[in-house]
LOSEMAR-296677 format. One record per atom (N, C-alpha, C): residue number from 1; atom name; x, y, z. Coordinates in nm, 4 decimals. Each point is the difference from the previous one (the first is absolute). Layout:
R drenke vogu       xx       yy       zz
R    NUM   CA        X        Y        Z
...
//
This chain:
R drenke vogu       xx       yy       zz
R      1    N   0.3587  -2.5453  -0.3302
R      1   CA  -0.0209   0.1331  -0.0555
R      1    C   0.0226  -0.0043  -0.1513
R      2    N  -0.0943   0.0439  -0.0790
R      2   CA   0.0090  -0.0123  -0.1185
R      2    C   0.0912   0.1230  -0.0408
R      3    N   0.0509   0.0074  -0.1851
R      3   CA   0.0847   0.1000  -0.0511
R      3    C  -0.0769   0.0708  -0.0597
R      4    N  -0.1592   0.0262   0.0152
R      4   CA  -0.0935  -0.0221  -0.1583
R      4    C  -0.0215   0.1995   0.0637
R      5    N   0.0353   0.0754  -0.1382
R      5   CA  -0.0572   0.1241   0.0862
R      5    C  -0.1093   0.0307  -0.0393
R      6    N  -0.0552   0.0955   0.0390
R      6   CA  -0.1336   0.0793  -0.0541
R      6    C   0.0073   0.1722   0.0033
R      7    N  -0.0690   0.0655  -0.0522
R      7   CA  -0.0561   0.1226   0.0030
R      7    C  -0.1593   0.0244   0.0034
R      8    N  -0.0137   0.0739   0.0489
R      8   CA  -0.1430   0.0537   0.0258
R      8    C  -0.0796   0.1178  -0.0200
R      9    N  -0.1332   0.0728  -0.0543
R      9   CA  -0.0364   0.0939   0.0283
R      9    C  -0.0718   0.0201   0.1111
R     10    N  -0.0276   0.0537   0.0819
R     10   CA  -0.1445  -0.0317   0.1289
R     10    C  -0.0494   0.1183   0.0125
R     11    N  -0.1159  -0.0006  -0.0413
R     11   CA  -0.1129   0.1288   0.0483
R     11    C  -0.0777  -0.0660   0.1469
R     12    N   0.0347   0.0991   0.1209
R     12   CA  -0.0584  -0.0652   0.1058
R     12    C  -0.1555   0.1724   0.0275
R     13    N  -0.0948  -0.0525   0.0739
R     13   CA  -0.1123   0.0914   0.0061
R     13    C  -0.0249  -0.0451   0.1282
R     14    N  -0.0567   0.1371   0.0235
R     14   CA  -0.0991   0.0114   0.1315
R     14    C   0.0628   0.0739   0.0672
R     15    N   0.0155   0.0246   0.1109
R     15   CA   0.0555   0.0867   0.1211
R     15    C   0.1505  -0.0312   0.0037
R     16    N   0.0515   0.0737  -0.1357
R     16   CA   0.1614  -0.0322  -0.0013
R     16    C   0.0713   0.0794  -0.0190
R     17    N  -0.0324   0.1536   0.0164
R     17   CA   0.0459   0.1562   0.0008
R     17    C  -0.0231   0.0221   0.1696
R     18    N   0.1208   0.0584   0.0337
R     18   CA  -0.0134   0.1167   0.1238
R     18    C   0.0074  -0.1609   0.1042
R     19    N   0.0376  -0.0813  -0.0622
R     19   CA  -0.0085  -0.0920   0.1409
R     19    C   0.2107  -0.0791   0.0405
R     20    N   0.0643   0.0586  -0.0961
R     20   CA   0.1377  -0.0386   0.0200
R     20    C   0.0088  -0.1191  -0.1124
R     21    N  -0.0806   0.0072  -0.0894
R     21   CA   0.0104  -0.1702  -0.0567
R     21    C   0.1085   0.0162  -0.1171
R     22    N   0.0294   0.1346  -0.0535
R     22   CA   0.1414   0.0222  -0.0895
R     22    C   0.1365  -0.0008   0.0702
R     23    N  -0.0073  -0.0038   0.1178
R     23   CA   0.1309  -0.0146   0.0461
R     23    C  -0.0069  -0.1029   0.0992
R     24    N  -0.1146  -0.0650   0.0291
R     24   CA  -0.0107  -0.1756   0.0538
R     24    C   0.0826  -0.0826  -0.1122
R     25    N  -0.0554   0.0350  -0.1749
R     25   CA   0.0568  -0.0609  -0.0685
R     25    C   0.0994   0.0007  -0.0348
R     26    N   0.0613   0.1297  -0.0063
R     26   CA   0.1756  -0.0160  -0.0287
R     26    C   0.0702  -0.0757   0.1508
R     27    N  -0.0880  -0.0035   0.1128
R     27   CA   0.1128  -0.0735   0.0970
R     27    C  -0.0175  -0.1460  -0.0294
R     28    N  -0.1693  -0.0475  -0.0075
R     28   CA  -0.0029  -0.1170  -0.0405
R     28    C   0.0859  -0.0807  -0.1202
R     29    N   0.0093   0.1013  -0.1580
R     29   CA   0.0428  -0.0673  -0.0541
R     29    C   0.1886   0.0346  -0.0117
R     30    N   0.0177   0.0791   0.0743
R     30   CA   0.1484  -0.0385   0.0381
R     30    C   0.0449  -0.0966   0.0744
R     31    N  -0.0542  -0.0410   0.1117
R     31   CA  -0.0250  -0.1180   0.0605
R     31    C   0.0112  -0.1345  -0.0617
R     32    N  -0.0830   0.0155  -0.0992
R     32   CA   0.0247  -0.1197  -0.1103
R     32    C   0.0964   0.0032  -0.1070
R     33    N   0.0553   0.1092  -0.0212
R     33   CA   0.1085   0.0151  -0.1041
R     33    C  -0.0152   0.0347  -0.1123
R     34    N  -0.1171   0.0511   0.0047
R     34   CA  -0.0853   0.0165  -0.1392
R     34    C   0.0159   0.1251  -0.0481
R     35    N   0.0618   0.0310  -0.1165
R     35   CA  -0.0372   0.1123  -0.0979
R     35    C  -0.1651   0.0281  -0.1053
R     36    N   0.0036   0.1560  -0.0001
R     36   CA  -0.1045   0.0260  -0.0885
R     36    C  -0.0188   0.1246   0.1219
R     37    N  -0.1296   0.0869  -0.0090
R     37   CA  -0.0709   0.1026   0.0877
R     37    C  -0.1457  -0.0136  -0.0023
R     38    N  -0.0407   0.0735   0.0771
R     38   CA  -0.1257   0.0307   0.0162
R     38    C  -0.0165   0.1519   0.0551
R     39    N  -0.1294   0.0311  -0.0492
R     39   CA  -0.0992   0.1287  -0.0010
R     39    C  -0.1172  -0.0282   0.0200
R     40    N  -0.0183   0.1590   0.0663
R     40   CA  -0.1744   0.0303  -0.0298
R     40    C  -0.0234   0.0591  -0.1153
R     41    N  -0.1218  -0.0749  -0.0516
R     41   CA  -0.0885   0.0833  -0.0831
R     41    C  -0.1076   0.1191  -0.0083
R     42    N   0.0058   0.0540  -0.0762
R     42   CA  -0.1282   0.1432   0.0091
R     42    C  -0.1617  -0.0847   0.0588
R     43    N  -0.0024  -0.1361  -0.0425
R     43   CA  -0.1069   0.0008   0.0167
R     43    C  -0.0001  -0.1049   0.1155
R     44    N   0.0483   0.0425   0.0654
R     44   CA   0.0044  -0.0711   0.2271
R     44    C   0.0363  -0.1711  -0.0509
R     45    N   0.0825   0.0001  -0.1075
R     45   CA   0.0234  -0.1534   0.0257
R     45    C   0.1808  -0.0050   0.0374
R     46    N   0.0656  -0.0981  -0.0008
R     46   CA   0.1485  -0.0169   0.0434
R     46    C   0.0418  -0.1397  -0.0975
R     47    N   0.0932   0.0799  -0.1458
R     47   CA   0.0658  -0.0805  -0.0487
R     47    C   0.1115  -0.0438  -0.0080
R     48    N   0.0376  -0.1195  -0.0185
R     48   CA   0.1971  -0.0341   0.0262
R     48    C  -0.0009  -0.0958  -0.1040
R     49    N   0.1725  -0.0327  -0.0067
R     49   CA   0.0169  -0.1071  -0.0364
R     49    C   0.1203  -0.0678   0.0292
R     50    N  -0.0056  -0.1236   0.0191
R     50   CA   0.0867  -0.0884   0.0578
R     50    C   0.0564  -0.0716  -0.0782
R     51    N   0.1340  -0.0131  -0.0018
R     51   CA   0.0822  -0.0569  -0.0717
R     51    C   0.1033  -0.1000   0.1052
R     52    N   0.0108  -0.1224  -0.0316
R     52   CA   0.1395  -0.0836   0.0872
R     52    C  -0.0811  -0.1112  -0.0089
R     53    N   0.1020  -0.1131   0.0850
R     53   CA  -0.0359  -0.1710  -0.0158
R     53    C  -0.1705   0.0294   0.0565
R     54    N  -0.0685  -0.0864  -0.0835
R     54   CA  -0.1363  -0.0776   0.0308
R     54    C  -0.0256  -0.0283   0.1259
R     55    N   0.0196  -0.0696   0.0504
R     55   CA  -0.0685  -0.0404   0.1381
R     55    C   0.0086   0.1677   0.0819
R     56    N   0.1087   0.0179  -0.0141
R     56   CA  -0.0150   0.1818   0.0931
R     56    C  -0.0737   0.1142  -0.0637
R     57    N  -0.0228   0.0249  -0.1379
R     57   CA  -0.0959   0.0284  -0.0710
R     57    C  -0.1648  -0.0089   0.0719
R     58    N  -0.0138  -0.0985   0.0201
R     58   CA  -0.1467  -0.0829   0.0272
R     58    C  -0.0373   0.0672   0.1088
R     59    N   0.1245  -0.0331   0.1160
R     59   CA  -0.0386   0.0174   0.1338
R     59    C  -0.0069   0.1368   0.0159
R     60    N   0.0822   0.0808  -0.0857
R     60   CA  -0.0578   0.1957  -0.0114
R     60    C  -0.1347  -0.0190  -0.0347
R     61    N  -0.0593  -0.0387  -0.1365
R     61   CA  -0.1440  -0.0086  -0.0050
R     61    C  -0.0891  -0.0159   0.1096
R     62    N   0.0569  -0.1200   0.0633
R     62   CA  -0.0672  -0.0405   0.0896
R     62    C  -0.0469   0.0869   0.1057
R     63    N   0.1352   0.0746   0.0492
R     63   CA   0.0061   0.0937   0.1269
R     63    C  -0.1388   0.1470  -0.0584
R     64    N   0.0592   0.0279  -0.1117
R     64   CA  -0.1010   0.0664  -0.0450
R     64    C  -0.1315   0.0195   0.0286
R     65    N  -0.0930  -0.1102   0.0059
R     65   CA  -0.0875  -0.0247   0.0265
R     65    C  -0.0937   0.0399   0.1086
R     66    N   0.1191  -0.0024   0.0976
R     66   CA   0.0075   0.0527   0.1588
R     66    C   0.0093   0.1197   0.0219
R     67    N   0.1489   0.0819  -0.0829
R     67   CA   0.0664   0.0919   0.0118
R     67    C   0.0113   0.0611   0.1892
R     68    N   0.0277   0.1214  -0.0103
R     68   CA   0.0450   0.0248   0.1263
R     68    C  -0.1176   0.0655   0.0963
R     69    N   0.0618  -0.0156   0.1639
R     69   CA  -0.1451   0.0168   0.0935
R     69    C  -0.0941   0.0137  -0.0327
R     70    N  -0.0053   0.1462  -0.0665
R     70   CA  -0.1193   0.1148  -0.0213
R     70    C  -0.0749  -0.0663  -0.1396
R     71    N   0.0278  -0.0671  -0.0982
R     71   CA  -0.0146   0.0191  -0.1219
R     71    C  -0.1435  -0.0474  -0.0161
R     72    N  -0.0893  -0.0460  -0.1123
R     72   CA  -0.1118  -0.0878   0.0097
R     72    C  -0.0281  -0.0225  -0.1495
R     73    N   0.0873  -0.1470  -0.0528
R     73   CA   0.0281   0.0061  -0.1019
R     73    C  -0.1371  -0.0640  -0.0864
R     74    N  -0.0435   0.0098  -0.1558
R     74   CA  -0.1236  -0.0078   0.0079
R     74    C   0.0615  -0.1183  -0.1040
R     75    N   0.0833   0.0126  -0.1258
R     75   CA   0.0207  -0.0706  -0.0921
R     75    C   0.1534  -0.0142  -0.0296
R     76    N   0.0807  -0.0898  -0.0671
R     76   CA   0.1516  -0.0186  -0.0144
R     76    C  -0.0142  -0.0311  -0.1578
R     77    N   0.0399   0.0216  -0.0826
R     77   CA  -0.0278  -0.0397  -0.1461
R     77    C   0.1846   0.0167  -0.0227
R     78    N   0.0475  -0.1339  -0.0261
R     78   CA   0.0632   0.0029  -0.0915
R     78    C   0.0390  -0.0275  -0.1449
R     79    N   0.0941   0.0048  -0.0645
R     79   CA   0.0334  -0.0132  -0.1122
R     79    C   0.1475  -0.0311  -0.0671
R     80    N   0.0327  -0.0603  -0.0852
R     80   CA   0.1613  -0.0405  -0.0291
R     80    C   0.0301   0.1432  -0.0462
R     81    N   0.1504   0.0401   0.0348
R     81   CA   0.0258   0.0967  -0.0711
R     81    C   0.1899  -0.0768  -0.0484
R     82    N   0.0629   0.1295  -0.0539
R     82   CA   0.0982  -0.0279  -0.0703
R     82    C   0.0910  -0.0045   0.1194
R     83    N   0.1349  -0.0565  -0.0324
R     83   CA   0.0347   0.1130   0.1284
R     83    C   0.0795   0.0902  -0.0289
R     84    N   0.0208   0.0376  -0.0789
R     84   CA   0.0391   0.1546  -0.0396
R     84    C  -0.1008   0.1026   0.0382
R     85    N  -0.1053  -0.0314   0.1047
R     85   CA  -0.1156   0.0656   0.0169
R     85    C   0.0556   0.0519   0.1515
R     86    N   0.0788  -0.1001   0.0475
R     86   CA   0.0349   0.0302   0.1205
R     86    C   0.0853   0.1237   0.0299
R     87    N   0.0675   0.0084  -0.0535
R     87   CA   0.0737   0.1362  -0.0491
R     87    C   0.1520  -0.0367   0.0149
R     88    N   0.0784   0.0707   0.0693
R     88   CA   0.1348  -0.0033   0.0023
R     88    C   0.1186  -0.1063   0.0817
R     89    N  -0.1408  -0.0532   0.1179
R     89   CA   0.1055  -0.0914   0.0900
R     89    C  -0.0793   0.1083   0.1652
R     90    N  -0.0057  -0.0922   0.0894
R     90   CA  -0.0404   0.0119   0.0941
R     90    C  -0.1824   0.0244   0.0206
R     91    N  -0.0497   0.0651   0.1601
R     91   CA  -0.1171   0.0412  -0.0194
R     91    C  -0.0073   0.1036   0.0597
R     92    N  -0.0997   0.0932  -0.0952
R     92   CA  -0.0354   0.1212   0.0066
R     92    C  -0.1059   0.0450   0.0063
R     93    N  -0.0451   0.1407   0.0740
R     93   CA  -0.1258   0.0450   0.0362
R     93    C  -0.0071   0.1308  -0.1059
R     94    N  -0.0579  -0.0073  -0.1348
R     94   CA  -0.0466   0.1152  -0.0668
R     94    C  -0.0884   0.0804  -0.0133
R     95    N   0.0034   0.0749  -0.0512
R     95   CA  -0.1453   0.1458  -0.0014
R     95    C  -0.0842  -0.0703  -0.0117
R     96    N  -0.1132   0.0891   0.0680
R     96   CA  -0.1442  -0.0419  -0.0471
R     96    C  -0.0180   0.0389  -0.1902
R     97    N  -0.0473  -0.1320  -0.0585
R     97   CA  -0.0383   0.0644  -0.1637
R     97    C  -0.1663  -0.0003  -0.0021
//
C-alpha cells in the first residue's frame, strides 16, 4: 500500500440524478475513508471530490463509473484538485449548485 495521496475533481453524466447516486457516494466513499463531497448539478450532472491515499482514490473513480443499481453512467471526467478542495475532513453530501 502506497503513502502517495491524491485529490480529485469528478464530473460524472448521464442518468445520475433521482437514482440514489449522491448518497451511494457518501457510503461508498466513507467506506474508503475518503474525505471531500459530492453534489448535483443544475444541469443533471453529479459532481464530487475525493480526497485520501491513491490507490482508494482510484477505486472511488473507478466505482463511479458503475455507480449505483438504477444509475446509467454516460462519462467520469476527472481532474487534480487541491486538497483544500476537499473541505473540512470527512465525506459529505451538499446542495445542489
Amino acid at each position: 500500500m502506497s503513502d502517495a495521496r491524491a485529490c480529485v475533481h469528478v464530473r460524472i453524466r448521464g442518468r445520475v440524478q433521482g437514482v440514489w447516486f449522491r448518497a451511494w457516494t457518501v457510503e461508498q466513499a466513507q467506506g474508503l475513508g475518503l474525505d471531500g463531497w459530492v453534489r448535483n448539478r443544475a444541469d443533471g450532472s453529479v459532481e464530487a471530490v475525493f480526497s485520501g491515499p491513491e490507490d482508494q482514490v482510484e477505486s472511488m473513480i473507478a466505482a463511479c463509473h458503475d455507480g449505483p443499481l438504477l444509475a446509467a453512467v454516460d462519462e467520469v471526467v476527472s481532474e487534480p484538485a487541491e486538497e483544500t478542495d476537499a473541505g473540512e475532513g470527512g465525506f459529505h453530501q451538499l446542495p445542489t449548485l
